[in-house]
N, CA, C and O of each residue as an XYZ file, in Angstrom:
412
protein
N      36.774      8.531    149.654
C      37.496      7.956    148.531
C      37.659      6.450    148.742
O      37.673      5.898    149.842
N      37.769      5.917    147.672
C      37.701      4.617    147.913
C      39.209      3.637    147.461
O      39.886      3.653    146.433
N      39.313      2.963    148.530
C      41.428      2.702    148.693
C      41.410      1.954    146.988
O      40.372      1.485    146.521
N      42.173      1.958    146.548
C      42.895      1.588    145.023
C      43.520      0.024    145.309
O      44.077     -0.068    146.403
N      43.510     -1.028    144.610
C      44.498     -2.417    145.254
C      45.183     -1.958    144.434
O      44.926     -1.311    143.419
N      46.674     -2.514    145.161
C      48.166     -2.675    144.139
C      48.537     -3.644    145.325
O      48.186     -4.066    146.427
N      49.543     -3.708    144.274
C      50.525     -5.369    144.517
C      51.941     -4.858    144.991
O      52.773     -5.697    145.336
N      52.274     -3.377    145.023
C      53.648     -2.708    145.407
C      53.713     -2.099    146.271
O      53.390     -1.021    145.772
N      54.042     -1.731    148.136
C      53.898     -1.447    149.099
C      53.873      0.101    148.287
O      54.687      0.232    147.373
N      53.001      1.207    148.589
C      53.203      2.934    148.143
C      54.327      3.349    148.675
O      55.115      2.947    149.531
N      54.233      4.137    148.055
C      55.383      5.737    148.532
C      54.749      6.964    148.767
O      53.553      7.080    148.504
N      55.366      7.847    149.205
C      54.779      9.599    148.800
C      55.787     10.191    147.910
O      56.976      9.910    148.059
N      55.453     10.850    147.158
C      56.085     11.726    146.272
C      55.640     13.004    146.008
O      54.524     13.103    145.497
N      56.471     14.323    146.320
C      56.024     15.457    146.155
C      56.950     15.558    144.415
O      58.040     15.223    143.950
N      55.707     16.222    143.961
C      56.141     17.065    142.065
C      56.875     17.915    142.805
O      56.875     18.158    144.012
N      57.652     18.428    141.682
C      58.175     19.967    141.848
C      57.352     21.255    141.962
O      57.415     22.284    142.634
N      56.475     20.701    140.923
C      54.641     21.460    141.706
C      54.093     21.726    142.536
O      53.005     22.302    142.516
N      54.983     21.215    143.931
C      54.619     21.017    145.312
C      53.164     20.079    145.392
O      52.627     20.063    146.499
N      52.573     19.387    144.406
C      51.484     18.511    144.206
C      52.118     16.806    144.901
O      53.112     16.166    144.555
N      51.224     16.536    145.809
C      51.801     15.391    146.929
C      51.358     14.496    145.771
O      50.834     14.921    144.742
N      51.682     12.912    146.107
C      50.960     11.674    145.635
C      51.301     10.520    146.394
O      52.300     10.674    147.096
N      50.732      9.370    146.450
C      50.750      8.590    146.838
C      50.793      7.357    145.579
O      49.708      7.007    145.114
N      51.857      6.825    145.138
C      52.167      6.267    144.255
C      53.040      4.639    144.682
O      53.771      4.345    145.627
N      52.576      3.898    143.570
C      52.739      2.113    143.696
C      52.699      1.768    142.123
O      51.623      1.751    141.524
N      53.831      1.515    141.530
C      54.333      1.452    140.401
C      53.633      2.198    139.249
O      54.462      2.800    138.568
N      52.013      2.389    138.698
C      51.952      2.911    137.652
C      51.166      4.083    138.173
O      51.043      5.210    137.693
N      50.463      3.347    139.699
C      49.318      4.329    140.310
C      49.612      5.217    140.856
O      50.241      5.110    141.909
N      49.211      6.606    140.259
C      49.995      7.652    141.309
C      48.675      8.339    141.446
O      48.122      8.703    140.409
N      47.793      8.681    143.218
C      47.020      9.426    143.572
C      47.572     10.815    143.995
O      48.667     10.996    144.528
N      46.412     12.026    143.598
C      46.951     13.041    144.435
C      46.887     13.091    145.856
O      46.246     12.107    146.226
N      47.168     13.621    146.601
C      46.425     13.445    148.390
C      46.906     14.875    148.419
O      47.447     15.601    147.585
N      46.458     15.049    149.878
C      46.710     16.033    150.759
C      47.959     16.665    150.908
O      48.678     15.738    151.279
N      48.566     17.545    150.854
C      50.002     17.968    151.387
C      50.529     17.287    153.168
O      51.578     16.758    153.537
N      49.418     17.577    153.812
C      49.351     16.760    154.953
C      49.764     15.111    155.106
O      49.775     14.366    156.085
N      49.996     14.964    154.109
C      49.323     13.040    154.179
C      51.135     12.958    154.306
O      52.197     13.518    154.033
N      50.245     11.356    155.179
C      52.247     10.857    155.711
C      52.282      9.669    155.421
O      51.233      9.078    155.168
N      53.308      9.133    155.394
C      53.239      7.320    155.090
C      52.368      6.733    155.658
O      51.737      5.738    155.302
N      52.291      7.481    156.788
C      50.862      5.958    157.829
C      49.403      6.482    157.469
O      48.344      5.995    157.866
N      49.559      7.480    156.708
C      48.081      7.587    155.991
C      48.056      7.022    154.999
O      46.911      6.780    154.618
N      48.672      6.752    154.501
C      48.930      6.006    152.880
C      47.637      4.986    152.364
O      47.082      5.082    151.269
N      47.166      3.557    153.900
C      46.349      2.998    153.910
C      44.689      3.509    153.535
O      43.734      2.794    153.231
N      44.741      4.758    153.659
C      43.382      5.495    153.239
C      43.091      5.599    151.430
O      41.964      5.598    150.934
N      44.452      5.689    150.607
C      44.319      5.645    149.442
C      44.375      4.154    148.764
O      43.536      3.745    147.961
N      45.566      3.377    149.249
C      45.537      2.182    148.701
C      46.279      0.975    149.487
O      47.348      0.961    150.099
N      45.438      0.095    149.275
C      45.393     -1.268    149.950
C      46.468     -2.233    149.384
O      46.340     -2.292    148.162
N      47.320     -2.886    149.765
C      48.483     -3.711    149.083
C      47.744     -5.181    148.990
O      46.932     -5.500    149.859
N      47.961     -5.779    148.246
C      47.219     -7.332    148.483
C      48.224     -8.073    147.450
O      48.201     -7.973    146.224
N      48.882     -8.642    148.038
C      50.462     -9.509    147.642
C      49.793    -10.424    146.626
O      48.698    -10.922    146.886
N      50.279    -10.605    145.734
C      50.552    -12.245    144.884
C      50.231    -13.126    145.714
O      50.412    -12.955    146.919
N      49.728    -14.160    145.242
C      49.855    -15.560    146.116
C      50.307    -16.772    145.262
O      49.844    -16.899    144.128
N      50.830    -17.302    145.557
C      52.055    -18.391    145.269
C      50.466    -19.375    144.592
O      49.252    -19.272    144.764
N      51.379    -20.285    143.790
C      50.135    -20.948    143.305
C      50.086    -22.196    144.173
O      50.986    -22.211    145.012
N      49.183    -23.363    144.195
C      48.705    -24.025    145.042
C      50.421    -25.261    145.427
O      51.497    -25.278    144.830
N      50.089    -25.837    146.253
C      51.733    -26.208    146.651
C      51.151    -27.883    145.999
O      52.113    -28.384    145.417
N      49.946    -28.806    145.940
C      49.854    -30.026    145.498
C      50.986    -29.957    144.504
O      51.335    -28.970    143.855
N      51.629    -31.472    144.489
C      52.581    -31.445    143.537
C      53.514    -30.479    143.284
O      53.836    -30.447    142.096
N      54.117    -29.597    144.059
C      55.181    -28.700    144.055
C      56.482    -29.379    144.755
O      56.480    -30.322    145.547
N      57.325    -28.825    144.374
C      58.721    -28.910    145.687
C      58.948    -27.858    146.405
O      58.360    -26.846    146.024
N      59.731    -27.746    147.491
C      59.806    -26.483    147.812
C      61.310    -26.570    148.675
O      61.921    -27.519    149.166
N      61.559    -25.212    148.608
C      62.984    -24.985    149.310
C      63.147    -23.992    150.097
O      62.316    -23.113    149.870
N      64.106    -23.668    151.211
C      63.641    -22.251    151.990
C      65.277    -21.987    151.824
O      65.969    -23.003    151.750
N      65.883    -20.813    151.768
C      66.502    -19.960    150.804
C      67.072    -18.748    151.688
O      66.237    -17.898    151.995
N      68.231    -18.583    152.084
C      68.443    -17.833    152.863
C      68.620    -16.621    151.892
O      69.173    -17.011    150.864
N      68.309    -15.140    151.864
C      68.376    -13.992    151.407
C      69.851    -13.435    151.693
O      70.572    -14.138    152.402
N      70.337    -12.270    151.214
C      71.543    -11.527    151.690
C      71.337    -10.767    152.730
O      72.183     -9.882    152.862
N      70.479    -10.802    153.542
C      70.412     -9.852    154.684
C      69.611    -10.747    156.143
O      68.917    -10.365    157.085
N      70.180    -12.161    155.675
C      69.705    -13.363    156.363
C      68.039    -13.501    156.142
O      67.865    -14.710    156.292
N      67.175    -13.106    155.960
C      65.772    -13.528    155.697
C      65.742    -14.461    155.172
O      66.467    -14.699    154.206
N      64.711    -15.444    155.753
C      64.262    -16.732    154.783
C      63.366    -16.815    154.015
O      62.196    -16.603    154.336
N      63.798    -17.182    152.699
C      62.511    -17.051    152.034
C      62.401    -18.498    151.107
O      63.266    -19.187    150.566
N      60.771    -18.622    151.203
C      60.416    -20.106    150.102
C      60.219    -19.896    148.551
O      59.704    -19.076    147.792
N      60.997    -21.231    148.492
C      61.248    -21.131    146.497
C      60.183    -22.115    146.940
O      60.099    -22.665    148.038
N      59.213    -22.264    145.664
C      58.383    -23.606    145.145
C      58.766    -23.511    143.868
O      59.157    -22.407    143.489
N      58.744    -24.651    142.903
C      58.541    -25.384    141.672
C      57.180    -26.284    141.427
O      56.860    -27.301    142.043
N      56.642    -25.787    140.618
C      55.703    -26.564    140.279
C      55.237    -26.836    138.679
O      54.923    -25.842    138.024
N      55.202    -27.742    138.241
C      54.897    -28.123    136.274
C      55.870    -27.301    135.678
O      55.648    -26.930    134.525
N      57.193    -26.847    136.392
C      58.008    -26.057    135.528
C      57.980    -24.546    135.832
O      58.596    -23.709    135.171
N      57.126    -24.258    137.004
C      56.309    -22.821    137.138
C      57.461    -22.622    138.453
O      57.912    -23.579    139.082
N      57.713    -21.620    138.635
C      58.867    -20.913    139.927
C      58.137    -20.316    140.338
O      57.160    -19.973    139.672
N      58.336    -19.903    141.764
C      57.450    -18.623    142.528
C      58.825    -18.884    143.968
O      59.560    -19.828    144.256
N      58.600    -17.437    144.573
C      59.557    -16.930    145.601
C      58.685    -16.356    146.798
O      57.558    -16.165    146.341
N      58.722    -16.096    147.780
C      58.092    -15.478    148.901
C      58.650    -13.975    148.731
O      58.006    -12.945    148.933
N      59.985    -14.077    148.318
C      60.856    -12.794    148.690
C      59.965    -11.536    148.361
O      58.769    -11.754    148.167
N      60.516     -9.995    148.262
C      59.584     -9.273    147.901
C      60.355     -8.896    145.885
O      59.770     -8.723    144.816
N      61.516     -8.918    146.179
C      61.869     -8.814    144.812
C      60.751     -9.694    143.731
O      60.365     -9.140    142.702
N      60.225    -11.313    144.144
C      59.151    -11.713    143.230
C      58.147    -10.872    142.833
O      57.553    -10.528    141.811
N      58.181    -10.602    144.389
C      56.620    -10.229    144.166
C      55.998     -8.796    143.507
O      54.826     -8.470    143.319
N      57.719     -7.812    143.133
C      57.584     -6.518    142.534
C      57.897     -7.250    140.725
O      56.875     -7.289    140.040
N      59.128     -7.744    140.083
C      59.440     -8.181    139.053
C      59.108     -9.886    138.752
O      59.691    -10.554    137.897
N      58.083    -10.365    139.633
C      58.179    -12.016    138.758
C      59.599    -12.580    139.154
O      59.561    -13.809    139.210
N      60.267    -12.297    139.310
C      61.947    -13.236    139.100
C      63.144    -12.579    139.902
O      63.337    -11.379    140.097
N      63.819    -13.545    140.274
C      64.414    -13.388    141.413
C      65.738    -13.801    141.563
O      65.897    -14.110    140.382
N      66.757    -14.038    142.051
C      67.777    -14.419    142.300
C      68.030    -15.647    143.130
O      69.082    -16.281    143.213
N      66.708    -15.908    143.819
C      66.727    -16.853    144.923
C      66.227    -18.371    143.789
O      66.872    -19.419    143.777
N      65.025    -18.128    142.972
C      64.687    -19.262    141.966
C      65.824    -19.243    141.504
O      66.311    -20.352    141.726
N      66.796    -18.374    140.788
C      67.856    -18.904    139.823
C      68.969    -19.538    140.576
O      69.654    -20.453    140.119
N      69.109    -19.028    141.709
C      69.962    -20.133    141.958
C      69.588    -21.411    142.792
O      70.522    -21.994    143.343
N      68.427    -21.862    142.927
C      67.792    -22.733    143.406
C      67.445    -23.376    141.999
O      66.983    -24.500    142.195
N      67.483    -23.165    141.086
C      67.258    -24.252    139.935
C      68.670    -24.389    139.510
O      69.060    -25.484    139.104
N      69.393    -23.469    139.562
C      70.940    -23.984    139.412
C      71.294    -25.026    140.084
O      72.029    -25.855    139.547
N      70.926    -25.164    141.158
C      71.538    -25.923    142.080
C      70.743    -27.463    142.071
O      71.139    -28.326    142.855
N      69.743    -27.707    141.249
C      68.799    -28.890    141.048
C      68.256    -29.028    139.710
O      67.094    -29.308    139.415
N      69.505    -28.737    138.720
C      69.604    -29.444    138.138
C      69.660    -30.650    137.532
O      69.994    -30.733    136.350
């Protein structure tokens, strides 16, 4: 089989069907009853967002609520976050209050 890209780390999910899957927001594969999280990599490959180019950007590093650091950039008006909340919904808590604050 050949691994699937998504942009959302998977899960496993058993139906009530007792039918397993291996699922990342819309993609849900069947697998094996056998299959465990560290098999997961056999169905699908994660390959993150990438921030757009930093020329002409600003940037800020952003402490998280669970101490992690993470980088805000601005660029032509464009926001981007390192965090993982960006990188599942686009938008974040860390840009909003980093443009609050530079105003």
């Amino acid at each position: 089989m050949t691994q699937v890209k998504v942009n959302i780390p998977p899960a496993l999910f058993t139906a009530p069907s007792g039918q397993r899957y291996a699922i990342s927001g819309s993609v849900w594969i069947p697998v094996p009853d056998s299959t465990t999280f560290d098999d997961l990599d056999r169905y699908m490959v994660v390959e993150r967002p990438t921030l757009p180019s930093s020329r002409g950007s600003r940037f800020w590093t952003v402490k998280g609520s669970k101490g992690n650091e993470y980088r805000v950039m601005e660029r032509d008006g464009q926001w981007a976050c390192s965090c993982p909340g960006y990188g599942f919904r686009r938008k974040c808590r860390h840009i909003e209050e980093t443009r609050n604050e530079n105003r």
